[in-house]
C-alpha positions, 0 to 999 in steps of 0.5 A: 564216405558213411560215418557212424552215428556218433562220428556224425554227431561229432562232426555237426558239433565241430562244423557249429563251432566252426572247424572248417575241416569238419564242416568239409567233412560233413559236406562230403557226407551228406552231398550224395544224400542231398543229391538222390532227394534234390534229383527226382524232384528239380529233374534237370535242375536237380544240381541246382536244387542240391546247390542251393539245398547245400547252402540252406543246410549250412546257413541253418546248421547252428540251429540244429539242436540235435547232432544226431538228427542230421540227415532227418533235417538235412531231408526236409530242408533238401525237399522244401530247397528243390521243390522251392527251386522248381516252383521259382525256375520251372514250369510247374504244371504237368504236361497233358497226357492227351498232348504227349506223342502216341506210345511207340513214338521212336522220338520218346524213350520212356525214362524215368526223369521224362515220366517224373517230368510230366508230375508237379514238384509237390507230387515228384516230393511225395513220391520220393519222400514214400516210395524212395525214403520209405517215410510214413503218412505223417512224416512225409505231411511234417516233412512238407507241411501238409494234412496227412490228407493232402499226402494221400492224395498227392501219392495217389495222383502221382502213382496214378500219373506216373503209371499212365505216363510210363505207359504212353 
């Protein structure tokens, strides 16, 4: 289901009434959105990550003062839910390399979600938020309350992780 903005608009301001109709609309809307950000960050857990985003999202939607800003807060309350997620469910450190099977193991299918696997929550974050969301420095340090710094690094190890786990 895609809206235009301004249908979108209409819809958040019916939900904050409280027009059940509107809020399901609005759910059907924006799930798929919520899912592609939740997924490469909780990986297994990603539908309990979108879950529990979804939940947050309607729990704050009468504080959304700007209809028209809708998917750019439903972005940053979906990656703080499933990074939250992960930290409170999963194991957060990421796998050493040295004890990951040889390259050519048959019992290893190098696949994306086993490579994010091997990456901590905040750097899968960072990674969707620049390479799949395509945000900016700055936007993606607002999105998760960081220097701008601590993204670049963040980028740096998880591309540099990335690679080197899709490699072995």
């Amino acid at each position: 289901m895609e809206a235009s903005p301004a249908c979108t608009a209409q819809l958040v301001l019916a939900a904050q009434r409280g027009d059940r109709l509107a809020l399901g609309r609005l759910l059907e809307l924006i799930t798929p959105y919520v899912r592609r950000l939740c997924g490469p960050i909780a990986l297994d857990d990603g539908a309990d990550a979108t879950q529990e985003a979804l939940i947050a999202v309607f729990r704050k939607l009468p504080q959304l003062q700007e209809p028209a800003a809708l998917f750019g807060w439903v972005r940053a309350i979906a990656v703080r839910e499933a990074v939250r997620h992960v930290r409170r469910h999963a194991r957060c450190e990421p796998a050493e390399l040295a004890e990951l099977p040889a390259p050519g193991d048959p019992h290893l299918a190098a696949d994306i979600q086993d490579v994010l696997g091997r990456l901590t929550p905040e750097h899968r974050a960072v990674l969707v938020l620049r390479d799949v969301e395509g945000l900016d420095e700055r936007q993606t340090a607002e999105l998760l309350g960081v220097a701008a710094g601590t993204v670049k690094s963040r980028l740096s190890r998880a591309r540099l992780g990335f690679r080197k786990a899709w490699q072995s």
